[in-house]
C-alpha positions in Angstrom: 70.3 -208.1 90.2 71.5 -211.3 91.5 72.8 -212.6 88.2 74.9 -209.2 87.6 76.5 -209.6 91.0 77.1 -213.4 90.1 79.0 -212.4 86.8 80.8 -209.4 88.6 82.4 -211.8 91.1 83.1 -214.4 88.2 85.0 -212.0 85.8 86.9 -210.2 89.0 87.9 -213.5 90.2 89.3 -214.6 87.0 93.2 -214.1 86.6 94.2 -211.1 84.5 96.5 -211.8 81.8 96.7 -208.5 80.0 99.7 -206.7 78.4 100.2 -203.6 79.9 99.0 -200.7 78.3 101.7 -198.3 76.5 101.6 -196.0 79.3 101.9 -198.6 82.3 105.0 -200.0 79.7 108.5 -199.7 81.1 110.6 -197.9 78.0 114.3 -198.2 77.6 116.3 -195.8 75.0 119.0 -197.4 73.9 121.2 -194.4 72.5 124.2 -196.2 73.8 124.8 -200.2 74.9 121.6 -200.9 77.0 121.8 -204.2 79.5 118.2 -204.6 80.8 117.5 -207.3 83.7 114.2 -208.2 83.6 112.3 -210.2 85.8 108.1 -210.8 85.9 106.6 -208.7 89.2 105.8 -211.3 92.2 104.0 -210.2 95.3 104.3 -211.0 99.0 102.5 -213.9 98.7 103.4 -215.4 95.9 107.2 -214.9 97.2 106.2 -216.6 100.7 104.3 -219.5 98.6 106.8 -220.2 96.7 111.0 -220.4 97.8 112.1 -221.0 95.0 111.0 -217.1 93.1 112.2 -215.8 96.4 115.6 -217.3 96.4 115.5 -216.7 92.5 114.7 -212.8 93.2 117.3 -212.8 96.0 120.2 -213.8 93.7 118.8 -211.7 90.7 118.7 -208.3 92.6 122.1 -209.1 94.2 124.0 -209.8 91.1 122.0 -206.8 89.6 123.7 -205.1 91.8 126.7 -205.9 91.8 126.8 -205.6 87.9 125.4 -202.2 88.0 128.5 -201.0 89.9 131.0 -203.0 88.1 129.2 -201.1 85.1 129.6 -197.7 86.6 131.8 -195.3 84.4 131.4 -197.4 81.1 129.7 -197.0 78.1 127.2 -199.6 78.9 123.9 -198.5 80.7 122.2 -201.1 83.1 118.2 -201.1 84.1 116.7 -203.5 86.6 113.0 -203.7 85.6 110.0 -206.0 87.2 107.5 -205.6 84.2 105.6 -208.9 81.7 107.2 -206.3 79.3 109.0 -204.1 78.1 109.5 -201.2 75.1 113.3 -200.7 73.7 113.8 -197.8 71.3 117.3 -198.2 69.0 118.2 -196.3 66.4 114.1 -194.6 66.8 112.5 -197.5 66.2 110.5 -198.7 69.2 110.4 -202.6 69.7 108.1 -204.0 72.8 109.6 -207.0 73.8 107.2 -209.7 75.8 109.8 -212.4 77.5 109.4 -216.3 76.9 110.4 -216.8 80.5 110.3 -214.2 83.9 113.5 -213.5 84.1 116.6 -212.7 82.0 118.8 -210.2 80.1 118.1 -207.8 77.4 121.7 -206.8 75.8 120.7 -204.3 72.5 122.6 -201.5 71.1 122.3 -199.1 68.2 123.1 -201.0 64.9 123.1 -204.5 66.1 120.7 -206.9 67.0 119.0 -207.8 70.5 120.7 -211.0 72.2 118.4 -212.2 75.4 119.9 -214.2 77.7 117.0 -216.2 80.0 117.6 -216.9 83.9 119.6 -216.0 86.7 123.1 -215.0 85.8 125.8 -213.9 88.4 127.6 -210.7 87.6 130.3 -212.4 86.3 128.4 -214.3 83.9 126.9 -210.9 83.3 130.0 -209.1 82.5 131.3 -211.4 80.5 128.6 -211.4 78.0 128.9 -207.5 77.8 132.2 -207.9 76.7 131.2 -210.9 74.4 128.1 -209.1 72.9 129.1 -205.0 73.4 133.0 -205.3 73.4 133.3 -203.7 76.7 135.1 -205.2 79.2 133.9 -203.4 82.8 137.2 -202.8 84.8 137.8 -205.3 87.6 136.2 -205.2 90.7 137.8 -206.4 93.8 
């Protein structure tokens, strides 16, 4: 009985690196231009460990912010998702999408191709590549 516990502890101490399953899998329809900002899900103490993801998430979730309302009566739908991946459905085919890095930006729309974008990008930065990818230009914020 010893041994079992032994191999118990072993296996639930090991770190899990599983894909999620299809129904723990954030899904995105992309009927119309789709932005998704991505970034991998951190905990409380990995964000205390470590400044760096903090300051990282900090900036991401502001200039998420600030994107999603500069996006705000156009074509162009934003999602802000903490996931290791992610499912996108254009044109009814469903494509799961498993970033290189944590953290980035998924631009797709119906007949064209994905673009990803990796890192931190300030709204601006953001905006501009929605008018560079989706030919949308988001009306000026002041």
């Amino acid at each position: 009985m010893r041994v079992f516990r032994a191999v118990i502890l072993l296996v639930c101490g090991l770190p899990m690196t599983a894909k999620a399953t299809d129904a723990e899998r954030p899904r995105i329809n992309a009927d119309t231009p789709v932005v998704i900002a991505f970034f991998e899900p951190v905990n409380d103490q990995q964000l205390e460990n470590d400044p760096d993801t903090n300051d990282a998430l900090d900036d991401f979730q502001h200039y998420a912010r600030a994107t999603r309302v500069a996006l705000d009566g156009t074509c162009v739908n934003f999602h802000e998702i903490y996931a290791r991946e992610f499912a996108v459905a254009v044109d009814g085919v469903e494509t799961v999408f498993t970033p290189a890095v944590t953290v980035g930006y998924y631009f797709v729309a119906p007949g064209r191709e994905a673009r990803v974008e990796y890192g931190v990008h300030t709204d601006d930065d953001i905006l501009a590549l929605v008018e560079e990818v989706f030919g949308v230009k988001a009306p000026q914020q002041e």
